[in-house]
mmCIF file of the N, C-alpha and C atoms, coordinates in Angstrom:
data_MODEL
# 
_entry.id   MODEL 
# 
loop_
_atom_site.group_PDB 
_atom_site.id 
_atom_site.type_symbol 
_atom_site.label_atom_id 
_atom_site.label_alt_id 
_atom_site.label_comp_id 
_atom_site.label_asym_id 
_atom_site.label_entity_id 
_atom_site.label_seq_id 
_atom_site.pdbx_PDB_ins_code 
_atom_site.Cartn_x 
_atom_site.Cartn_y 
_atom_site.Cartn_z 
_atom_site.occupancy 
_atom_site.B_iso_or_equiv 
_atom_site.pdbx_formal_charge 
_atom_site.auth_seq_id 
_atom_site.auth_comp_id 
_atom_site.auth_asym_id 
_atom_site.auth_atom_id 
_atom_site.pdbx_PDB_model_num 
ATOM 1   N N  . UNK A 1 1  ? 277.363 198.712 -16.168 1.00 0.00 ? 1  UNK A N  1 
ATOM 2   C CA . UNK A 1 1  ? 276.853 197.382 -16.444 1.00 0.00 ? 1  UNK A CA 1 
ATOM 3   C C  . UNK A 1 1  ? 277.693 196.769 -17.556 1.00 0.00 ? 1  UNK A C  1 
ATOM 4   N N  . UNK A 1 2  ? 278.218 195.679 -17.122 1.00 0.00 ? 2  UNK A N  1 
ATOM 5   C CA . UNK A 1 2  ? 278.902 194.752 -18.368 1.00 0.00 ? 2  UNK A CA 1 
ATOM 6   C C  . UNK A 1 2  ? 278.144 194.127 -19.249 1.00 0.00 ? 2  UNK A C  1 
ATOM 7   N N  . UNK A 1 3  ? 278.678 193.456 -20.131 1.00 0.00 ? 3  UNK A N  1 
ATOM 8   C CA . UNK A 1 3  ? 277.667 193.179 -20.924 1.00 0.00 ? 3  UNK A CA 1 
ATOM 9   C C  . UNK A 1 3  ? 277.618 191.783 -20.796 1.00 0.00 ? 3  UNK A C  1 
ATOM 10  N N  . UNK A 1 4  ? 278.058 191.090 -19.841 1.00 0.00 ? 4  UNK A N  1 
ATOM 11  C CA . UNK A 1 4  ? 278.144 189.736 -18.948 1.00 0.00 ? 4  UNK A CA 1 
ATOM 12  C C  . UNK A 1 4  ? 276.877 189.946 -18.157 1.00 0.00 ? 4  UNK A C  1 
ATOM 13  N N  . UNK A 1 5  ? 276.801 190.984 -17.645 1.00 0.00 ? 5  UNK A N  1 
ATOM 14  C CA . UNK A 1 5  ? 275.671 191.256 -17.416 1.00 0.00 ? 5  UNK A CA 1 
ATOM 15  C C  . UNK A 1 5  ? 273.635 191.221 -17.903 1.00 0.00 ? 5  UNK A C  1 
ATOM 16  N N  . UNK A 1 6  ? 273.903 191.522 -19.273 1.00 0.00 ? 6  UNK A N  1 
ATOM 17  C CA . UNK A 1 6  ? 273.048 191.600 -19.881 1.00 0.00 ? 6  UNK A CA 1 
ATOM 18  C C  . UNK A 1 6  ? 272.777 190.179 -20.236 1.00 0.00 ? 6  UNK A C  1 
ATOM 19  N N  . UNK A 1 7  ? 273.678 188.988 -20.433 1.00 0.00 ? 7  UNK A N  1 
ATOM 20  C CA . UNK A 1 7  ? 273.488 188.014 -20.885 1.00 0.00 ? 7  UNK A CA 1 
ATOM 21  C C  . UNK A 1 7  ? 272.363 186.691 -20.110 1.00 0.00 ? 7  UNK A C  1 
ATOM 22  N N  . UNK A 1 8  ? 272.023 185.840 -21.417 1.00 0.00 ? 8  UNK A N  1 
ATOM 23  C CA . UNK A 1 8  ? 271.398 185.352 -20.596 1.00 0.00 ? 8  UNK A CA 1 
ATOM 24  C C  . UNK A 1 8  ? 271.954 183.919 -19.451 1.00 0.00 ? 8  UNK A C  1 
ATOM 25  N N  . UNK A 1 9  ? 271.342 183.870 -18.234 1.00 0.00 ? 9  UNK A N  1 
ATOM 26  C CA . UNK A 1 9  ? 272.044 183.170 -17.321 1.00 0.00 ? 9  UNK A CA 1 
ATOM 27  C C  . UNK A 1 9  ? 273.235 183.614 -16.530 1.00 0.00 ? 9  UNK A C  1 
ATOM 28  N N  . UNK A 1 10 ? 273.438 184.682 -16.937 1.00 0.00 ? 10 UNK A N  1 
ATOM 29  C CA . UNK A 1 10 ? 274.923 185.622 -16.031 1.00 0.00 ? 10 UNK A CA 1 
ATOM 30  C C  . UNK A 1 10 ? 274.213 185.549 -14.238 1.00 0.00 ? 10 UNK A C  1 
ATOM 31  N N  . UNK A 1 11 ? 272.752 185.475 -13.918 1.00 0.00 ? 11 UNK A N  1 
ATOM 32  C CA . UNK A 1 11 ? 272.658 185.628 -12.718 1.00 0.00 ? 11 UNK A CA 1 
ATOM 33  C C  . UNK A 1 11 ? 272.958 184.250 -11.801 1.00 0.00 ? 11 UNK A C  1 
ATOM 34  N N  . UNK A 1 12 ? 272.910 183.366 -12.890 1.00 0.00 ? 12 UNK A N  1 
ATOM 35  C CA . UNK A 1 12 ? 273.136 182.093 -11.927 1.00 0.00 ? 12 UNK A CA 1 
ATOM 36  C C  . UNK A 1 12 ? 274.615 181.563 -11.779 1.00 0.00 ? 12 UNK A C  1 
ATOM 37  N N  . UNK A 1 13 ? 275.790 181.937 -12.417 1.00 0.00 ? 13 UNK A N  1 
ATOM 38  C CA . UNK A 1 13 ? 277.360 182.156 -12.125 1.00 0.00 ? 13 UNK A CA 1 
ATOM 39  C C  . UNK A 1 13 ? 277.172 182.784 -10.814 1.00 0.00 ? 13 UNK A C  1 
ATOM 40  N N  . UNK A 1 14 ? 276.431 184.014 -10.701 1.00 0.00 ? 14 UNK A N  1 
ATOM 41  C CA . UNK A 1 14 ? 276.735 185.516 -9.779  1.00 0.00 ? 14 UNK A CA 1 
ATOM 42  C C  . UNK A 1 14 ? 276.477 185.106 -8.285  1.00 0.00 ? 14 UNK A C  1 
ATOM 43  N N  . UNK A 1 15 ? 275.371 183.675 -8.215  1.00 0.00 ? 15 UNK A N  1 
ATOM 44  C CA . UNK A 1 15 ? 274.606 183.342 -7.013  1.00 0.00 ? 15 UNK A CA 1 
ATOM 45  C C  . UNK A 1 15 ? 275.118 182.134 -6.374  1.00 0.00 ? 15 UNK A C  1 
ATOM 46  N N  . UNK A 1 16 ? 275.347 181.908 -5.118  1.00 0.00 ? 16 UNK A N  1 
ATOM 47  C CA . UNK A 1 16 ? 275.889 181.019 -4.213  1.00 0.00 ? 16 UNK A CA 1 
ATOM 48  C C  . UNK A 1 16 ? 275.036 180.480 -4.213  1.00 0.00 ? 16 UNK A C  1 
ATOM 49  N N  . UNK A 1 17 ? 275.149 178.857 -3.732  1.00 0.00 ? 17 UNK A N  1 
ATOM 50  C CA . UNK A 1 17 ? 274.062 177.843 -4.116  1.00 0.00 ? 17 UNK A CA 1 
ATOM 51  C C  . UNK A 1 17 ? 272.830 178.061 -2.582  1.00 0.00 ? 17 UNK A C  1 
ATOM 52  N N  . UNK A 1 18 ? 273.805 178.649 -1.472  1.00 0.00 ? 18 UNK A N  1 
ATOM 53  C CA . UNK A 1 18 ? 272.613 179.131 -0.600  1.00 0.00 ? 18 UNK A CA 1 
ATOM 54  C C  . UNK A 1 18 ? 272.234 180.083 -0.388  1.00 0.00 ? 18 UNK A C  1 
ATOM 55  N N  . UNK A 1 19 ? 272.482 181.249 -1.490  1.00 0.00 ? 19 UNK A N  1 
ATOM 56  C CA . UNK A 1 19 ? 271.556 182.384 -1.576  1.00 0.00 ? 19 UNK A CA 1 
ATOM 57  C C  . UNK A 1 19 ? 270.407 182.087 -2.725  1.00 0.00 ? 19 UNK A C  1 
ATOM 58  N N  . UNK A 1 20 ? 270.558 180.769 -3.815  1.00 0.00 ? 20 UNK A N  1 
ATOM 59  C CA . UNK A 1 20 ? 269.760 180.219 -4.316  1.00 0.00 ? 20 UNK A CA 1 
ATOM 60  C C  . UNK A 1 20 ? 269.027 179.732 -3.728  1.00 0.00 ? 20 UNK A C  1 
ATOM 61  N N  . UNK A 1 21 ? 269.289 178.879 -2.920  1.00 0.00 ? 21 UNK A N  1 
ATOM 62  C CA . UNK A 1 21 ? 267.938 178.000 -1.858  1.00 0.00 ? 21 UNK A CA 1 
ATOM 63  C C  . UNK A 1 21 ? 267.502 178.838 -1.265  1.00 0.00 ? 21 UNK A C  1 
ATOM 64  N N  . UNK A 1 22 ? 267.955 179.730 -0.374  1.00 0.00 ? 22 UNK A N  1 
ATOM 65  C CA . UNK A 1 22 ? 267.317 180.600 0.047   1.00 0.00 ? 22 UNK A CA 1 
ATOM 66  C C  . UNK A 1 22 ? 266.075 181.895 -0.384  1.00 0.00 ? 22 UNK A C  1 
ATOM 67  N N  . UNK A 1 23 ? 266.220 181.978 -1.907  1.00 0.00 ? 23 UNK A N  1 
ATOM 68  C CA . UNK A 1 23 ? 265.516 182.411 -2.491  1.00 0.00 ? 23 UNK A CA 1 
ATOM 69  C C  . UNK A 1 23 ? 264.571 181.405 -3.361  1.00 0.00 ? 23 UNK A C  1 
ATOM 70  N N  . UNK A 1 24 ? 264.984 180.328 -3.554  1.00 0.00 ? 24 UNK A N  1 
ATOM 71  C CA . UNK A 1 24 ? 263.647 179.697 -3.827  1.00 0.00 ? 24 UNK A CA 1 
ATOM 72  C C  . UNK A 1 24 ? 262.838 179.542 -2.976  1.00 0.00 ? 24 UNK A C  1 
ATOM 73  N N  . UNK A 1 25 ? 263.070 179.141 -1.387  1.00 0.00 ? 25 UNK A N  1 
ATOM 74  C CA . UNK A 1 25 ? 262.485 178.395 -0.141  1.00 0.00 ? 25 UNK A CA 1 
ATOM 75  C C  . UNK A 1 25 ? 261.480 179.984 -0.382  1.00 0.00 ? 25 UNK A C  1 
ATOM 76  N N  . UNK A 1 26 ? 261.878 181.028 -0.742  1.00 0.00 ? 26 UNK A N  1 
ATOM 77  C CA . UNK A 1 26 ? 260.885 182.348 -0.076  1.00 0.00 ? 26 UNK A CA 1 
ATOM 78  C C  . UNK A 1 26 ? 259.996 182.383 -1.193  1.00 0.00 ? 26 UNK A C  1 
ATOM 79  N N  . UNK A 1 27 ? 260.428 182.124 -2.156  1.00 0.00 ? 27 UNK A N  1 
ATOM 80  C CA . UNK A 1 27 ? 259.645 182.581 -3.594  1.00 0.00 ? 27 UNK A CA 1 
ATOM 81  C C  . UNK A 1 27 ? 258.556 181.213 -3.407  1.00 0.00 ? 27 UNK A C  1 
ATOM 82  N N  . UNK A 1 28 ? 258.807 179.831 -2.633  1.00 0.00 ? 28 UNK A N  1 
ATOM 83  C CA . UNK A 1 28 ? 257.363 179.437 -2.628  1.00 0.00 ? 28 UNK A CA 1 
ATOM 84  C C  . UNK A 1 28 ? 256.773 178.247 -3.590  1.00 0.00 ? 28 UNK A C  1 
ATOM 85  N N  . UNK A 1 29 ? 257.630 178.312 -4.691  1.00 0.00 ? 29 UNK A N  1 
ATOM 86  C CA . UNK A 1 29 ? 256.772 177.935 -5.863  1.00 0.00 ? 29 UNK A CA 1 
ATOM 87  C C  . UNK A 1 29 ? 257.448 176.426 -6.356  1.00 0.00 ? 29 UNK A C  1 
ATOM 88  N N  . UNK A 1 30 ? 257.484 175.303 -5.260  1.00 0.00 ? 30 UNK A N  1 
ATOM 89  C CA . UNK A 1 30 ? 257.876 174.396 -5.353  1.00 0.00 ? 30 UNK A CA 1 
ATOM 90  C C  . UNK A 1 30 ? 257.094 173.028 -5.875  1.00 0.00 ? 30 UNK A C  1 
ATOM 91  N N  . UNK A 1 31 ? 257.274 172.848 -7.109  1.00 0.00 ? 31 UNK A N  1 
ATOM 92  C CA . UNK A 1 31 ? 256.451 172.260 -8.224  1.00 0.00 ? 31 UNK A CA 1 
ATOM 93  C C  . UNK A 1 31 ? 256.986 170.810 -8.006  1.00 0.00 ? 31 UNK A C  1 
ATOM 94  N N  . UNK A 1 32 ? 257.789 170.182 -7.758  1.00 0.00 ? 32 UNK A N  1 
ATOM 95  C CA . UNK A 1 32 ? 258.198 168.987 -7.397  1.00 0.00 ? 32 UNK A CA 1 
ATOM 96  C C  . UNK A 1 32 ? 258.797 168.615 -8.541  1.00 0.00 ? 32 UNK A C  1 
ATOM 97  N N  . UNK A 1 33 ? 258.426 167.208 -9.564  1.00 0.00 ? 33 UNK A N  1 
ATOM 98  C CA . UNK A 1 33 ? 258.852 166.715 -10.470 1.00 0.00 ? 33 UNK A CA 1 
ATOM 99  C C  . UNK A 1 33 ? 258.553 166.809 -11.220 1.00 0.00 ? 33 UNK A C  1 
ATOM 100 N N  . UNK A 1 34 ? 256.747 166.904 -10.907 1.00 0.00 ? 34 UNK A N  1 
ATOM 101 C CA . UNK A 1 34 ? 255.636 166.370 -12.494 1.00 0.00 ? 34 UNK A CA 1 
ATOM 102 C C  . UNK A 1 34 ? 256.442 167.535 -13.587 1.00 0.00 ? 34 UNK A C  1 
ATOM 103 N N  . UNK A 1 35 ? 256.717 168.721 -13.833 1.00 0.00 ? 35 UNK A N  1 
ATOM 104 C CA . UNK A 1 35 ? 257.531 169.318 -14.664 1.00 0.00 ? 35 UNK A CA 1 
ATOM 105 C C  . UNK A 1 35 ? 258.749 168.192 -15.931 1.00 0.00 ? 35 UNK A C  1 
ATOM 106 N N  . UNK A 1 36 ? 258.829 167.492 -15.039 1.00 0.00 ? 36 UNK A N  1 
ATOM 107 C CA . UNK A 1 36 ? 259.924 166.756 -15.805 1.00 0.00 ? 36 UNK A CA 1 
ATOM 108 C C  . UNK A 1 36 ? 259.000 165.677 -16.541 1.00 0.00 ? 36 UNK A C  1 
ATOM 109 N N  . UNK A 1 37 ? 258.544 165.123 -15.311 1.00 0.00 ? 37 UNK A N  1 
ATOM 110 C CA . UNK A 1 37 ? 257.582 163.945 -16.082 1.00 0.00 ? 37 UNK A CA 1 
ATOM 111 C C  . UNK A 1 37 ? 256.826 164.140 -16.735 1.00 0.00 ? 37 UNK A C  1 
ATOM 112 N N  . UNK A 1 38 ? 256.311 164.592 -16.924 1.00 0.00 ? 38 UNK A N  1 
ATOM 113 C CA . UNK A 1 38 ? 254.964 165.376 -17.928 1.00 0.00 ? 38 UNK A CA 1 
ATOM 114 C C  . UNK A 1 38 ? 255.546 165.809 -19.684 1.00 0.00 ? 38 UNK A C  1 
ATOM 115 N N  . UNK A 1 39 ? 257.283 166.253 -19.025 1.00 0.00 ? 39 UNK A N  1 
ATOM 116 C CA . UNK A 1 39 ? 257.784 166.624 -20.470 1.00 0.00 ? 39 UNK A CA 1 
ATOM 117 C C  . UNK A 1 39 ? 258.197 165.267 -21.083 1.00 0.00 ? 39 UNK A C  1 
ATOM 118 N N  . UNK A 1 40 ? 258.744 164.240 -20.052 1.00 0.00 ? 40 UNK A N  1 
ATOM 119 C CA . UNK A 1 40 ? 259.279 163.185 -20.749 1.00 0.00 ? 40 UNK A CA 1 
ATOM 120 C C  . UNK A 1 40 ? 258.318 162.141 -21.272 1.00 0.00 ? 40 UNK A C  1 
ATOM 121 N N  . UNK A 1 41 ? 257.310 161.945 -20.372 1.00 0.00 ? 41 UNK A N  1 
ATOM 122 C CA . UNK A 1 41 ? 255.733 161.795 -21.384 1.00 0.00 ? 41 UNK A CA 1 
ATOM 123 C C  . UNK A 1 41 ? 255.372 162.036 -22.569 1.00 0.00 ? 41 UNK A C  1 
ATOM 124 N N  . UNK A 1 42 ? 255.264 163.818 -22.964 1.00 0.00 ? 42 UNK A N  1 
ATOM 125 C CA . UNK A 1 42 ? 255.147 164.196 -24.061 1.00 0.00 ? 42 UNK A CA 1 
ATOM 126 C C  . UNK A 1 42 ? 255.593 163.897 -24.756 1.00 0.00 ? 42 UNK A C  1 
ATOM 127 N N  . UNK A 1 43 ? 257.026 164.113 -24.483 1.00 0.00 ? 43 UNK A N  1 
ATOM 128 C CA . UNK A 1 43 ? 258.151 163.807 -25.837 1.00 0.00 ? 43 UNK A CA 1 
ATOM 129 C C  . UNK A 1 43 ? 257.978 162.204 -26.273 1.00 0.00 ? 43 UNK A C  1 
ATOM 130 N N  . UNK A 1 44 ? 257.819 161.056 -25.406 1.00 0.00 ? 44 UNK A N  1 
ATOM 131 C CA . UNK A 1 44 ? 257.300 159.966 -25.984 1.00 0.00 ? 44 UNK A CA 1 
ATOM 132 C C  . UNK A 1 44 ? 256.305 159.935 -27.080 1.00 0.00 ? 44 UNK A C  1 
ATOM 133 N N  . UNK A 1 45 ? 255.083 160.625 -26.402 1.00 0.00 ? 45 UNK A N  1 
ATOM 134 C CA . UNK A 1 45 ? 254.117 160.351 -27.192 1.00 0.00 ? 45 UNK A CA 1 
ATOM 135 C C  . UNK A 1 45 ? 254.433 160.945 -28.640 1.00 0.00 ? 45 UNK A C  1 
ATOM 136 N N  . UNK A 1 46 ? 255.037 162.398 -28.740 1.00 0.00 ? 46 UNK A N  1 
ATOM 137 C CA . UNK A 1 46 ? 255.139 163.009 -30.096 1.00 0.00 ? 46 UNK A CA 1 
ATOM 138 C C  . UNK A 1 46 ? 256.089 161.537 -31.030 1.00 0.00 ? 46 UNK A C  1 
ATOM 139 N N  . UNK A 1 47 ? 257.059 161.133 -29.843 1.00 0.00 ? 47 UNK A N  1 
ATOM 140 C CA . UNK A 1 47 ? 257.885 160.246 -31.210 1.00 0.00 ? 47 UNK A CA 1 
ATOM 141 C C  . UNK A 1 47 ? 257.432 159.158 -31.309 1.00 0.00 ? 47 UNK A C  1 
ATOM 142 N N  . UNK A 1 48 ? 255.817 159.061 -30.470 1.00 0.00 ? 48 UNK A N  1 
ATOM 143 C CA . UNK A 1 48 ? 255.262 157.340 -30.688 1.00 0.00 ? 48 UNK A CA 1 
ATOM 144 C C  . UNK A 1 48 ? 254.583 158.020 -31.875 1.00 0.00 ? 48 UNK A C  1 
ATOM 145 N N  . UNK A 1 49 ? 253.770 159.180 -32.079 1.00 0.00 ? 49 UNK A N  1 
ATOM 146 C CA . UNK A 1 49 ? 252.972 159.751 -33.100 1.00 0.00 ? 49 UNK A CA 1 
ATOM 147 C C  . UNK A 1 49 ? 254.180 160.465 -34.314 1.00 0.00 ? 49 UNK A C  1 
ATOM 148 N N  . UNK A 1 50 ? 254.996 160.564 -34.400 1.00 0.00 ? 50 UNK A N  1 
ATOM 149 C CA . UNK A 1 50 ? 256.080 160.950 -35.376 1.00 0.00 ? 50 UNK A CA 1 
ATOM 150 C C  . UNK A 1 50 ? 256.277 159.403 -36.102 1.00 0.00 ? 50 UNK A C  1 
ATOM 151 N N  . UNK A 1 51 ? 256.892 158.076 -35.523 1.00 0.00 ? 51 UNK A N  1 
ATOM 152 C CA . UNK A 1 51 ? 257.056 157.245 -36.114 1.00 0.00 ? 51 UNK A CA 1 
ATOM 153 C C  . UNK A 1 51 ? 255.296 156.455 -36.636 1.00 0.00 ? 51 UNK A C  1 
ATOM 154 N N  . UNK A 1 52 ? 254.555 156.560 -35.984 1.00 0.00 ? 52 UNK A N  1 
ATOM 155 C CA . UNK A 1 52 ? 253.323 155.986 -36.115 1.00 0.00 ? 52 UNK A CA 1 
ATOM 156 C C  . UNK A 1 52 ? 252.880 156.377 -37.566 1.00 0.00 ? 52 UNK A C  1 
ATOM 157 N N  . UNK A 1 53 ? 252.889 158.011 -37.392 1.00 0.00 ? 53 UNK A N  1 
ATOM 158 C CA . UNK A 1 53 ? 252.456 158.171 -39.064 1.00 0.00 ? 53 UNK A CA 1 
ATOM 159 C C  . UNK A 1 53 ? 252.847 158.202 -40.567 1.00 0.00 ? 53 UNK A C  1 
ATOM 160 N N  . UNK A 1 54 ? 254.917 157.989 -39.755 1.00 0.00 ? 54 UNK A N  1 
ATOM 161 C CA . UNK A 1 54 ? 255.851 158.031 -40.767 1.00 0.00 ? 54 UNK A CA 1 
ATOM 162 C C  . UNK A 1 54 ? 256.106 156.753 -41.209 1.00 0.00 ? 54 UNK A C  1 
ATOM 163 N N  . UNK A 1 55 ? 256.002 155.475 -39.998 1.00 0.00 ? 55 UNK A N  1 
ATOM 164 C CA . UNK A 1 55 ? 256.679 154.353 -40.401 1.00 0.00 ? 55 UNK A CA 1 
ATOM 165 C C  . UNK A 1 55 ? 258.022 153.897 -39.810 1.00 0.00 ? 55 UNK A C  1 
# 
């Protein structure tokens, strides 16, 4: 084992983009967007409540 190996993200260099799809399509767990939206939401609100209480 290299130590390219051990690192983090070394498996997604290692994987063809359709042995990726192919393993997501099986794994199932297709969340759509709200993931994104939900974060870019948040992060609004913290910097509407960051400037709100700072000024």
């Amino acid at each position: 084992m290299s130590k390219d190996d051990d690192s983090f993200g070394g498996r997604e260099v290692d994987i063809s983009a359709l042995a990726f799809t192919t393993e997501e399509q099986a794994d199932r767990h297709d969340q759509g967007n709200w993931p994104e939206v939900f974060g870019l939401v948040l992060t609004i609100v913290v910097c509407w409540l960051i400037f709100g209480f700072t000024g």
